[in-house]
C-alpha positions in Angstrom: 7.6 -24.8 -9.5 9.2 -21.6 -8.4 7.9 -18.3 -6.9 7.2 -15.7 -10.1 10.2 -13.6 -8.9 13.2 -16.5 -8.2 16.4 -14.8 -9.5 15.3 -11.5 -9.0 18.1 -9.4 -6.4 16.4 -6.0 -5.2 19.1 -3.8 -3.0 15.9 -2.2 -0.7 17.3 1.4 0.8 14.0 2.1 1.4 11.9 2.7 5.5 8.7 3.7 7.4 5.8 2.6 4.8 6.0 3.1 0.9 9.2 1.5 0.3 9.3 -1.6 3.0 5.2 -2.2 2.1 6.5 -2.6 -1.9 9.8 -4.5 -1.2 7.6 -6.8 1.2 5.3 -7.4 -1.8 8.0 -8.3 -3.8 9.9 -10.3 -1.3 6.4 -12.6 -1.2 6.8 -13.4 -4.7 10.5 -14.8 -4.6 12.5 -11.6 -4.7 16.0 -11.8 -2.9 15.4 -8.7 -1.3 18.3 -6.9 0.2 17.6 -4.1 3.0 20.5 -2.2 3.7 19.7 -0.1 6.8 22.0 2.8 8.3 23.6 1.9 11.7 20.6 3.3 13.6 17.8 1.0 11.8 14.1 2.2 9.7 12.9 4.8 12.1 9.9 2.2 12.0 11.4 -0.6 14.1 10.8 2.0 16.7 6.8 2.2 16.6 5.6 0.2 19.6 3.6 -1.9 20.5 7.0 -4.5 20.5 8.4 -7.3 22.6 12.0 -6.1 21.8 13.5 -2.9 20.8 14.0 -2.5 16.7 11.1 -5.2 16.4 8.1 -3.1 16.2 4.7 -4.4 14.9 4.1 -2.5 11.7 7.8 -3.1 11.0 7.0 -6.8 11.3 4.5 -6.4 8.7 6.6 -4.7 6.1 9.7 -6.4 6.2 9.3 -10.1 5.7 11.0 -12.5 3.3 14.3 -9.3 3.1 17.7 -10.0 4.5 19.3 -6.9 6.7 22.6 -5.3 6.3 23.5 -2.6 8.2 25.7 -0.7 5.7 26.8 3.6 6.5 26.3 4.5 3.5 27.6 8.5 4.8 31.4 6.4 4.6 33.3 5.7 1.8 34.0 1.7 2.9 30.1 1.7 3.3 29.3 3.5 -0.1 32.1 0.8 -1.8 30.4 -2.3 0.1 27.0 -1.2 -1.4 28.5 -0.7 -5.2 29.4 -4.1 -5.3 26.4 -5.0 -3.4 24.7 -3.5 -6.8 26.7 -5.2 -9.3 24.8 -8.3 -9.3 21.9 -6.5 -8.7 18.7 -6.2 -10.7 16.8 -3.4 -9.1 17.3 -0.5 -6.4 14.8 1.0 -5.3 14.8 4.0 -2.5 12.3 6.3 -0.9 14.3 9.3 -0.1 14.6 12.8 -2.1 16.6 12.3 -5.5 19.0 15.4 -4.0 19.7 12.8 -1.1 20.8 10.3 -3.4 23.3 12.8 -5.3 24.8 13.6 -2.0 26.0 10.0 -1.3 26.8 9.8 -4.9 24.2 7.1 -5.5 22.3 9.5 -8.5 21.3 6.9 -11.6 24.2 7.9 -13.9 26.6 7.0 -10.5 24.5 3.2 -10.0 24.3 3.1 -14.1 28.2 3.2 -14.1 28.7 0.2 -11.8 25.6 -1.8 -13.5 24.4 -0.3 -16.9 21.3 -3.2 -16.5 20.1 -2.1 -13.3 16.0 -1.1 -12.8 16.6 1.9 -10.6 13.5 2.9 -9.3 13.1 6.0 -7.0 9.1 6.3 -4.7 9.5 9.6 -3.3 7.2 13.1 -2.9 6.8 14.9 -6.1 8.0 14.5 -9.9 11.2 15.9 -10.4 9.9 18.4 -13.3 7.7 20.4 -10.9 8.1 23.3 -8.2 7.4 21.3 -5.1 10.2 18.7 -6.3 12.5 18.8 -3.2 9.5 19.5 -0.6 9.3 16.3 2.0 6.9 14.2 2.0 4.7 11.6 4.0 1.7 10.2 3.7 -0.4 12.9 6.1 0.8 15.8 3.9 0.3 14.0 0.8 -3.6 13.0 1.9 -3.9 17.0 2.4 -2.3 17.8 -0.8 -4.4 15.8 -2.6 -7.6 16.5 -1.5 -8.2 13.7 0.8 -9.4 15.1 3.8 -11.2 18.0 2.0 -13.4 15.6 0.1 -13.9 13.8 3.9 -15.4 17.1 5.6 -17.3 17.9 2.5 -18.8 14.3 2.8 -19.8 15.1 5.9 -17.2 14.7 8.8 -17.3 17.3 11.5 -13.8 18.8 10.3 -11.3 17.7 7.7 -8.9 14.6 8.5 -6.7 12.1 7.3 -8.1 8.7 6.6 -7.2 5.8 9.9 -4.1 4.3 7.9 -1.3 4.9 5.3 -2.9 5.3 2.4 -0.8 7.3 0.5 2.1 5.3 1.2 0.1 1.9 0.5 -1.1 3.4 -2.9 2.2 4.7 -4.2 3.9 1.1 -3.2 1.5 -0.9 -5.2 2.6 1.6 -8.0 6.1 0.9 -7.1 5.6 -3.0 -7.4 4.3 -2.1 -11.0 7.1 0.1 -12.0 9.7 -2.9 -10.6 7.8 -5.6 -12.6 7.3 -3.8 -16.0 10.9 -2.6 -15.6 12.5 -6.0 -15.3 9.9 -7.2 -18.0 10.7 -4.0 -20.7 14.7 -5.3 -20.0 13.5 -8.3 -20.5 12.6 -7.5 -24.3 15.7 -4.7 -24.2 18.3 -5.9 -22.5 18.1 -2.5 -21.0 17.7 -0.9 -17.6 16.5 2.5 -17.0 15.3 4.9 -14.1 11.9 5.2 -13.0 10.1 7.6 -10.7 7.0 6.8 -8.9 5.7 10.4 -7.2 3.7 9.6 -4.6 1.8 13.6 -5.0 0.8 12.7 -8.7 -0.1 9.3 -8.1 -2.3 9.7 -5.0 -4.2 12.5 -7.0 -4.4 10.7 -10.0 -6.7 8.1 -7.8 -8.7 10.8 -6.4 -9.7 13.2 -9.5 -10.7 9.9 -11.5 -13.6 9.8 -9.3 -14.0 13.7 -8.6 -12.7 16.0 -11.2 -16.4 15.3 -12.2 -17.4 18.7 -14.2 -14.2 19.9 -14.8 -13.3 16.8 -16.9 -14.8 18.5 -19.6 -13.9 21.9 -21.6 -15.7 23.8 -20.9 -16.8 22.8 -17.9 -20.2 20.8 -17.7 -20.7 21.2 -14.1 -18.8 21.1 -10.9 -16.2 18.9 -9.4 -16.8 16.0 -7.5 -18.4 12.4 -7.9 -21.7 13.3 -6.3 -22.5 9.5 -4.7 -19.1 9.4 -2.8 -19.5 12.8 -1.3 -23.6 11.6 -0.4 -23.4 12.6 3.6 -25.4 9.4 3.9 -22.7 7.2 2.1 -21.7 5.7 5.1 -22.5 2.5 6.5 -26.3 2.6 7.4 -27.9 3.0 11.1 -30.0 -0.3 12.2 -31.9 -0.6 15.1 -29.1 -2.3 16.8 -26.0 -1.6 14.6 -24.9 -0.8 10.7 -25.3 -2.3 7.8 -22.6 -1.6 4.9 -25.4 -1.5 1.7 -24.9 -0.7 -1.9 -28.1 -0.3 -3.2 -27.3 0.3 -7.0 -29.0 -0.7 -10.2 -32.5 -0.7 -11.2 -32.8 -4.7 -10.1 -31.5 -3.9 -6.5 -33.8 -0.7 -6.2 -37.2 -2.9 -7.2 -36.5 -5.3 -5.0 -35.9 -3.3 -2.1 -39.1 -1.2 -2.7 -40.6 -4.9 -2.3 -38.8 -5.4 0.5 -40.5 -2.4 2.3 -43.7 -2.8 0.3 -43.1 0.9 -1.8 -42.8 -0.9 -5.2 -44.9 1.8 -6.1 -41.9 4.2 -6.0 -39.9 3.2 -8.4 -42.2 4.2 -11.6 -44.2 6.8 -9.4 -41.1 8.9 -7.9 -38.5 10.3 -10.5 -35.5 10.6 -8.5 -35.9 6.7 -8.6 -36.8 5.5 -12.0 -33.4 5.0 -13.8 -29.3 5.2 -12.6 -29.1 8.3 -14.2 -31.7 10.5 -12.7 -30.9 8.2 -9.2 -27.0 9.5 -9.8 -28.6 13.4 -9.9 -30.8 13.2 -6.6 -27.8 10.5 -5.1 -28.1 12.4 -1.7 -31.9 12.4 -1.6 -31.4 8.7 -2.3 -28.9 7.5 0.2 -31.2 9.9 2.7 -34.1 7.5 1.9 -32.5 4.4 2.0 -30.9 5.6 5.2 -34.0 6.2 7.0 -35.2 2.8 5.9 -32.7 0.9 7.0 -33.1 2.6 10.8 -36.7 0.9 10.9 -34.8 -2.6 11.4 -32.1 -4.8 13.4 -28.8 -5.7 11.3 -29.4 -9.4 11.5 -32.9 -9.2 10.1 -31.9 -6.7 7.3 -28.6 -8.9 6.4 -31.2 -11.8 5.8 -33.8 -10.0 4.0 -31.0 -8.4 1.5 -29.7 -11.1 1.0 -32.3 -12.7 -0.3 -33.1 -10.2 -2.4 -29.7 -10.5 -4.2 -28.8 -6.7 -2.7 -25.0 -6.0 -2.2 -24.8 -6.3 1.8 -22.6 -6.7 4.7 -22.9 -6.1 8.4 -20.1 -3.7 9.3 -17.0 -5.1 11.3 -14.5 -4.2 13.6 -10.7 -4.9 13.7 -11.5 -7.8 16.1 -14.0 -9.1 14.0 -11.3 -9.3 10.9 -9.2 -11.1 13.0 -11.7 -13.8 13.4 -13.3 -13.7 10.1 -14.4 -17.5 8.7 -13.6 -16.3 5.8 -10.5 -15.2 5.8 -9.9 -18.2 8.5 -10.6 -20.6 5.6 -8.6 -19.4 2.8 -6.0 -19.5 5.1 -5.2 -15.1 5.0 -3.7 -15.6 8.6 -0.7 -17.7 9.5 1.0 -18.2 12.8 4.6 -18.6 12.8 7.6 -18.5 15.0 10.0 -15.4 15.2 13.3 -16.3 16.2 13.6 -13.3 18.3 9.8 -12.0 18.6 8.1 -15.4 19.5 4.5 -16.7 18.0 3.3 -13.7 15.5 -0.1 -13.4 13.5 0.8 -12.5 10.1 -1.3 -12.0 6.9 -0.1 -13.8 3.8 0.1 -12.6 0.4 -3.1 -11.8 -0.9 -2.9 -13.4 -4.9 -2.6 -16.8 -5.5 -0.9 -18.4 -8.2 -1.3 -21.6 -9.7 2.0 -22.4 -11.2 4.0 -21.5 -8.4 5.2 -22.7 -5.2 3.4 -21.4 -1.8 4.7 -18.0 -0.5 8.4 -18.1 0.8 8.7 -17.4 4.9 11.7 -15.5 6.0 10.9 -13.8 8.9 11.2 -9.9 9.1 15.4 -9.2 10.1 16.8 -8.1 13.0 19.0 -5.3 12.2 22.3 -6.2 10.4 21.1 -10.0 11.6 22.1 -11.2 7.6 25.0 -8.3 7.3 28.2 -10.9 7.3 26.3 -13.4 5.3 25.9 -10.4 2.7 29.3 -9.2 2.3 30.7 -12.9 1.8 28.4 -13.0 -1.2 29.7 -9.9 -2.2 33.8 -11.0 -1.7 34.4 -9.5 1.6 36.7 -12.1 3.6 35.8 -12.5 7.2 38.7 -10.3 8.5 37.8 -7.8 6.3 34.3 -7.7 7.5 35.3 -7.4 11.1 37.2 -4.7 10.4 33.8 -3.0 8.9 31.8 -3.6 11.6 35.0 -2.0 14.1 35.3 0.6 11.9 31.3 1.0 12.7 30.3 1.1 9.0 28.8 -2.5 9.8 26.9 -4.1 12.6 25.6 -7.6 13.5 22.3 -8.5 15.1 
């Protein structure tokens, strides 16, 4: 058995979220993933907690199973060193502005030239065809642009605000993995390579107007936008007595037993708001208002026994802490403990899929910076005087 992505050589200019988060992904699955830093390093080694400078935690959690280079790609003998980096490559990918790339002369039809085969896959802002095409972008601004924290404060929060993690990024690398993997399967069929773009803006908002262009969807316009039960101000985990509850009370089987539960079964045929998914989806805030007040009357551990019995969706709400010691995750074995050469014992999470004709997850720990840079240019042809004289010259560095 192998890992799905054996043979597989990604050159990774990517940093911060989006682009490490993807190439992680694909470094789990057997990629020989390739990160070629600048001399100073991602900007997110620098994000502390750490036990070392460069090592930060969330860079530990994006850069596993990659090999670090430290190439400047701002010098012709660091521009060279990647070009042949890229001719036995099968996919770049990078995170920064396609006008970036042009300047260091790294534009498709320049990466094309040195390997006509190559998937060449750029995660950035906004689709090149459109007015905001050379606006920055990170994951805060690109929550706002989309709607994100609108939709929050109309929910109900006190003001608008960004959701408590990188979203945006996190979304837009998943669609990044996709774009890798159908590339490298349509040049499987092919024998061609091509350039994709993955725009974080249109992406992000294609995930958020499924759910609420609501109305609008049609034309004319059947009502207004918005998917009324996520924007419910009582979609939220429900008050207890003691704590909340996290309950999805949806279909007509859930709703008739909980009116058992708190002996109303009379409601369900005697109140209309109640009597079908469809006239429950029009009154959806009167609903989750009701259910809501219910759920006050009890503590969490008595209402997590009671629903599920009742074969009611239902969870007691948790905490970070609690995540981290979760049975279940403990027993299908989510968390590992491993040893960092440089950073000591770690708690890592391990890739969520399992597959069953391949061999377990490959470990290489996340790099130090420029920690596999000679080992890379031998592969490439560089003899070892001629990679000392790179890293004198500064466009290289070891760890």
């Amino acid at each position: 058995m192998t890992q799905p992505l054996d043979g597989v050589r990604i050159i990774d200019l990517t940093s911060v979220v989006m682009g490490p988060f993807a190439t992680q992904l694909l470094g789990d699955l057997g990629a020989d993933v390739v990160k070629v830093e600048p001399p100073d390093g991602d900007i997110l080694r620098q994000i502390a907690p750490m036990r070392h400078s460069g090592m930060g935690h969330i860079f530990l959690h994006h850069n596993r199973n990659k090999r670090s280079i430290v190439l400047d790609l701002k010098n012709p003998e660091g521009l060279a060193a990647l070009k042949k980096l890229l001719q036995t490559a099968d996919v770049m990918i990078y995170n920064v502005r396609p006008q970036a790339m042009k300047r260091l002369k790294l534009s498709y039809e320049e990466v094309a030239a040195v390997n006509p085969q190559i998937i060449y896959v750029g995660a950035y802002g906004f689709g090149q065809r459109g007015p905001y095409a050379a606006q920055p972008a990170y994951d805060d601004l690109i929550q706002g642009m989309s709607a994100m924290p609108a939709l929050l404060h109309e929910a109900g929060a006190a003001k608008p605000r960004y959701a408590p993690l990188a979203i945006a990024d996190r979304i837009t690398g998943l669609a990044a993995v996709n774009a890798v993997t159908t590339a490298l399967f349509a040049r499987s069929r092919t024998g061609k390579g091509q350039a994709v773009e993955v725009p974080m803006f249109e992406t992000v908002t294609q995930m958020v107007l499924a759910d609420h262009m609501g109305g609008h969807t049609f034309e004319p316009p059947e009502g207004p936008y918005g998917y009324a039960r996520m924007l419910a101000p009582d979609r939220a985990p429900y008050e207890t007595s003691d704590g909340y509850m996290c309950v999805l009370i949806y279909n007509d089987k859930h709703w008739r037993a909980f009116f058992k539960l708190i002996g109303r079964e009379d409601m369900f045929d005697g109140d209309p708001r109640f009597s079908s998914h469809e006239k429950r989806s029009r009154n959806i805030s009167a609903v989750y208002a009701f259910a809501a007040e219910q759920l006050k009357q009890r503590p969490t551990a008595e209402w997590d026994k009671l629903l599920r019995e009742a074969d009611i969706p239902a969870a007691p709400m948790k905490t970070v802490s609690d995540l981290l010691d979760d049975p279940h995750l403990a027993k299908t074995g989510f968390f590992m403990q491993t040893e960092h050469p440089s950073e000591g014992r770690l708690r890592e999470m391990t890739l969520a899929s399992h597959w069953s004709g391949s061999d377990p997850m490959p470990h290489r720990p996340a790099p130090r910076l420029g920690e596999h840079s000679a080992e890379i240019l031998r592969e490439a042809g560089y003899s070892d005087a001629e990679i000392t004289s790179l890293a004198e010259s500064g466009v290289t560095k070891f760890a």
